[in-house]
C-alpha positions in Angstrom: 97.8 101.0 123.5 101.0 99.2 123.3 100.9 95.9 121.1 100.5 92.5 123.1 103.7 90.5 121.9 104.5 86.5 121.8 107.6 85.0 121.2 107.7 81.9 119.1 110.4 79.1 118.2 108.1 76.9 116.2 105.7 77.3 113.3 103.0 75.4 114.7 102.3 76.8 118.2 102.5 80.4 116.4 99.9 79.3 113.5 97.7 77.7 116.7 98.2 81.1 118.3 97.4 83.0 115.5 94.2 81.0 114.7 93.0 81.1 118.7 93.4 84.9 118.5 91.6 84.8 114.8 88.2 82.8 116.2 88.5 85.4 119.6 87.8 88.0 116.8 91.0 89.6 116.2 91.5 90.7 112.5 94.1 90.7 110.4 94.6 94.4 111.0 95.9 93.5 114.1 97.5 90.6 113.9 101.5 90.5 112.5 104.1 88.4 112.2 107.6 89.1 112.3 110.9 86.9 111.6 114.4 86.7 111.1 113.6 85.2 107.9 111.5 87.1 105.9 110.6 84.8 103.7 109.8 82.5 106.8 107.5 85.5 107.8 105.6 85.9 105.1 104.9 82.6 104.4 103.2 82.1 107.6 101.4 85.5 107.5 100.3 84.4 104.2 99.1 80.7 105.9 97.6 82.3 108.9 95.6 85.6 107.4 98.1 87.7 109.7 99.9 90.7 108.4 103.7 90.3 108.1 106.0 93.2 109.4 108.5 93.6 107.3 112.2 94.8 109.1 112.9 96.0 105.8 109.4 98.5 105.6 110.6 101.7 106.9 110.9 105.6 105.7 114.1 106.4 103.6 116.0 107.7 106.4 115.7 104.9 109.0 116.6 102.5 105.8 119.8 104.5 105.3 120.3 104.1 109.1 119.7 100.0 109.2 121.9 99.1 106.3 124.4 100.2 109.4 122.6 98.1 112.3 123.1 94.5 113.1 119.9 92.6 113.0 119.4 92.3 116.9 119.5 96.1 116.5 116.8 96.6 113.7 114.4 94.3 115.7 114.7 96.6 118.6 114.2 99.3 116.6 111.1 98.2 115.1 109.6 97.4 118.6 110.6 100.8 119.6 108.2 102.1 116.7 105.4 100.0 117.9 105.2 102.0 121.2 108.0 100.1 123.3 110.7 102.1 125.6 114.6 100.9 125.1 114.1 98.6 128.0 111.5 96.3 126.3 112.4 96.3 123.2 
C-alpha cells in the first residue's frame, strides 16, 4: 500500500496534521516527516512523536550515487523508494 503524502509550507498546520492523524490512531511507525532542512525535520519529528526520514539514510551505493544528485533529485528518489512511479514522485 503506497504511503498517503501531505505537502506542508508551515510548521504549524503539519504539527496540527500530525497530531489529528496521532488521536485517529496512527503511530509513530507510520507517521514521517521529511524536509529540506534536516535539522528542520527532525526537530519537528522530535516535537510531534513522528519519525523523520532522513534523505541522507540510504544503502552505500545509492549514497555514492546522491552525492551526484541535486536535491530536487534525491527527494524524488526517496519517494520512488516508498512505492511511487517516476510520474508521482
Amino acid at each position: 500500500m503506497k504511503p498517503n503524502v501531505k505537502e506542508f509550507r508551515h510548521e504549524k498546520p503539519l504539527k496540527e496534521e500530525i497530531s489529528r492523524l496521532s488521536e485517529q490512531g496512527e503511530t509513530k511507525k507510520d507517521l514521517y516527516v521529511m524536509a529540506r532542512d534536516e535539522n528542520l525535520a527532525k526537530a519537528i519529528a522530535n516535537q510531534t512523536n513522528a519519525n523523520q526520514m532522513d534523505l541522507k539514510e540510504d544503502s552505500l551505493g545509492s549514497r555514492a550515487v546522491n552525492l551526484f544528485r541535486n536535491e530536487s533529485k534525491v527527494i524524488r528518489h526517496r519517494f520512488k523508494e516508498l512505492g511511487f512511479s517516476q510520474s508521482e514522485a
